[in-house]
N, C-alpha and C positions, 0 to 999 in steps of 0.2 A: 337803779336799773334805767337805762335808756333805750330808748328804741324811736320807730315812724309811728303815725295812728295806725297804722294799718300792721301792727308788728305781730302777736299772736292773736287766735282765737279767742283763747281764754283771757284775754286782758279786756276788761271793758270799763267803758268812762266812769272817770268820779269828782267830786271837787275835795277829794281829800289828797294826802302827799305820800302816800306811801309808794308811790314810785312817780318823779317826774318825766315824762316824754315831749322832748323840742322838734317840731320838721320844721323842714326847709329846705325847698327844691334843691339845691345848689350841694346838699349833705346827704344825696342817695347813696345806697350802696356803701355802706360803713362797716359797720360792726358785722359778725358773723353771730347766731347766735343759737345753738342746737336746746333743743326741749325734749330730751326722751326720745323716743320714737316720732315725735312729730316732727315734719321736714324744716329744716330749718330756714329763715327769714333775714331781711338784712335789717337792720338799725342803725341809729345814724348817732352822732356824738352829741350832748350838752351841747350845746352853743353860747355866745355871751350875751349879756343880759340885752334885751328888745327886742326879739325875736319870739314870736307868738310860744307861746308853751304851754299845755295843757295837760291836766293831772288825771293819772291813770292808779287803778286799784285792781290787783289781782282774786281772783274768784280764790275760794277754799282748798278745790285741790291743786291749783297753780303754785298756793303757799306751801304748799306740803310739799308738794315736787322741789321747793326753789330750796327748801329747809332741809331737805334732806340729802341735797347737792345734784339731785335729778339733771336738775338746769345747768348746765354747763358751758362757756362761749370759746368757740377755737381761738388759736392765736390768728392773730388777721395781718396781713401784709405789713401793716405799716408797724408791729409792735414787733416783727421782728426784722426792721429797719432800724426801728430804735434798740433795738438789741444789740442788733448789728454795729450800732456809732454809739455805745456805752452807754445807752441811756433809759434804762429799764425805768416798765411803772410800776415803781416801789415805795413813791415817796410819802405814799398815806395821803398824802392831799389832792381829794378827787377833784377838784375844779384843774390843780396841776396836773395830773395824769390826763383829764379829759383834753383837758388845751393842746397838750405836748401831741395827743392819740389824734386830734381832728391838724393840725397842724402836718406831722407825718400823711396824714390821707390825704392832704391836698397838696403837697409834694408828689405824691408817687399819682396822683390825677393828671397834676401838669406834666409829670413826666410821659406820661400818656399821653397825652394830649399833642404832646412836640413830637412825640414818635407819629401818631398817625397824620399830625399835620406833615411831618417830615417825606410819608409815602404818598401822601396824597400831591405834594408836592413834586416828588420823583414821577409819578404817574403823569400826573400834567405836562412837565415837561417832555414826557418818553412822546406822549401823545401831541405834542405840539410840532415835533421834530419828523415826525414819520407822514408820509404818504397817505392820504384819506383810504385810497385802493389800493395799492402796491406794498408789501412791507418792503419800500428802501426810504432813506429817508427823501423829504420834500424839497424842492427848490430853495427856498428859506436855508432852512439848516445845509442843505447841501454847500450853497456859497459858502456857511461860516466854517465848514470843513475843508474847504480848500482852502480858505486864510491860515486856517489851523496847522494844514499840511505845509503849505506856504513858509510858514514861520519856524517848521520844523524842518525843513529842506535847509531853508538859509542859515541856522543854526551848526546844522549838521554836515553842510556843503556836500549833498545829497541833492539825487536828480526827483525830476518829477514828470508827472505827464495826466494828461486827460485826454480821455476819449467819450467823444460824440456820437452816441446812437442815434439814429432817427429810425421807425419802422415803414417798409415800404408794404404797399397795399393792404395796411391797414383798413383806412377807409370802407374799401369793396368790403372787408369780412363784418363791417359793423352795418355796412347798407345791403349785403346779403340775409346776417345770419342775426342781425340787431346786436343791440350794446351788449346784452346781458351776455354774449359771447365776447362780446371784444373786450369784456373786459375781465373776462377768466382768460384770454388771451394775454392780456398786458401783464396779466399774474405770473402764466406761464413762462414769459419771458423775461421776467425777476427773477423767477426761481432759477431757470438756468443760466443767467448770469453768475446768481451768486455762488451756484453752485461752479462753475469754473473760472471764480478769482482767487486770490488772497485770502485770509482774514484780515489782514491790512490794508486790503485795500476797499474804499468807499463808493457806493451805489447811490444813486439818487435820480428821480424823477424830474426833468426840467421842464417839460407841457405835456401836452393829451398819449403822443405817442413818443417820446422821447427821454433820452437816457444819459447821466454822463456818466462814468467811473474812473477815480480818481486812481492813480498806480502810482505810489508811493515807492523809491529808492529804485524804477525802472529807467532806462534810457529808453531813446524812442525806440530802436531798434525792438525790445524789446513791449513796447508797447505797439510795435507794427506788427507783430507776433501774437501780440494777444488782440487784435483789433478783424485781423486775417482768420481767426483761431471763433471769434465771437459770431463774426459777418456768414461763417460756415456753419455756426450750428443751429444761428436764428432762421437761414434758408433753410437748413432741413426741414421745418416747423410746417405742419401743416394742417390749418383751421379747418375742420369739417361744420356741415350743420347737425343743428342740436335736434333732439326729438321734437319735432311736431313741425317741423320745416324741412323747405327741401332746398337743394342749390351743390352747384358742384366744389370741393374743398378750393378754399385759398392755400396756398405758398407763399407764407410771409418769406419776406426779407428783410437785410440792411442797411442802410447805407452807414459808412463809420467815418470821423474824422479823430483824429492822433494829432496831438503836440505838445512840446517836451517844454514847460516853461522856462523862461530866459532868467528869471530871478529879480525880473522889475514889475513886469506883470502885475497887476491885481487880478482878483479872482473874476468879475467879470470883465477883465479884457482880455482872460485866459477861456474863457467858456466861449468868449463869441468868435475867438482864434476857435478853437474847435468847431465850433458851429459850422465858421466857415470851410474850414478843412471838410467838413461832412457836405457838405454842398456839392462841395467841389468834385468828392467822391461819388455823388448821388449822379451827377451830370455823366461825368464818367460811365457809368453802369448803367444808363439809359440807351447812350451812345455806342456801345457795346455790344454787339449783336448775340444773341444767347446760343 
């Protein structure tokens, strides 16, 4: 019989051998092991020899229970692993069954273990790629998805384009109505971005109030359309103040710059061509009389 020290009630210490018990941190969680009605316990396997071991003795009616098949242990993960790859424990030789049985649990450990390092991994990177505040992704990841798109345009000899948000009077709503608004604001104007693009096509954060999105197999023409289409419905937008302040609503706006890369471009000589485009646009709509 093997188990932890801590395996049932009824088993208490002895220096005799009628059942040996090995722990060792690293061998939790093993065996399965049900006693009658009482809830069952994990135990861990024999281990090989130098490894602290100490002898355990079962009380009167534990013997009686075990003798008369009371005791009984589920089949446990790893024994029908080994079932599973033809390798039943059959062979009558318990230090060989115990090996094969601790050998199988540390298999299907690591296999665990590579699975949650694996999520924890995907997590990490989900979260290194995304915006602290916004869910688009960050400046970072953003550039290496227009190299991405980039490389998939010239592959495919397919057009491309980026466009340059900037948000006008922003500013005034975060020195009106404070951050904590302005930045359920910057949220808001995520959200309806993304709700009127693509699924192909990529969002991302490039400073405090700015935005590029990437429009994948579009001409400009068509990115003049969707630039004209964005700059209308971020004007609609309009910041009021929150409970416990006062001040009269903002009317955000945009300014947008559009341009259709030339196919030599790298990713930032393609953002700051937008950038610029947006400028230029911004000058414009100043100068504009409303």
């Amino acid at each position: 019989m093997t188990g932890q020290s801590d395996w049932l009630p009824m088993i208490t210490p002895t220096l005799g051998w009628d059942a040996l018990i090995c722990w060792r941190p690293s061998f939790r969680k093993r065996q399965n092991i049900e006693v009658g009605p009482v809830a069952s316990r994990r135990a861990v396997l024999l281990v090989p020899a130098g490894i602290p071991a100490y002898s355990w003795r079962m009380d009167r009616p534990s013997e009686q229970q075990a003798r008369s098949g009371r005791i009984r242990r589920a089949t446990t993960p790893a024994e029908k692993m080994l079932e599973a790859l033809d390798l039943p424990l059959a062979c009558g030789d318990v230090k060989v069954d115990a090996g094969m049985r601790a050998l199988a649990e540390e298999v299907l450990y690591l296999r665990g273990q590579e699975a949650r390092l694996h999520r924890a991994l995907s997590l990490s990177e989900a979260l290194a790629d995304r915006d602290a505040l916004c869910p688009v992704f960050n400046r970072r990841a953003f550039v290496r998805e227009i190299s991405r798109e980039m490389a998939l345009s010239r592959r495919h000899g397919s057009s491309l384009c980026l466009v340059y948000i900037d948000l006008d009077r922003f500013k005034l709503v975060n020195d009106r109505f404070g951050h904590a608004t302005g930045d359920k604001a910057l949220k808001s104007v995520c959200k309806l971005i993304n709700s009127n693009i693509r699924e192909t096509d990529i969002v991302g954060r490039l400073g405090g109030d700015e935005f590029g999105v990437i429009l994948s197999h579009a001409l400009r023409s068509d990115g003049e359309a969707k630039t004209a289409e964005l700059t209308k419905l971020i004007g609609d937008m309009v910041i009021t103040a929150p409970d416990g302040r006062t001040g009269e609503p903002v009317s955000l706006g945009a300014s947008c710059g559009i341009v259709q890369w030339d196919g030599r471009m790298g990713a930032d000589a393609l953002i700051a061509a937008a950038d610029e485009a947006m400028y230029r646009s911004k000058t414009v709509r100043r100068q504009t009389p409303k």
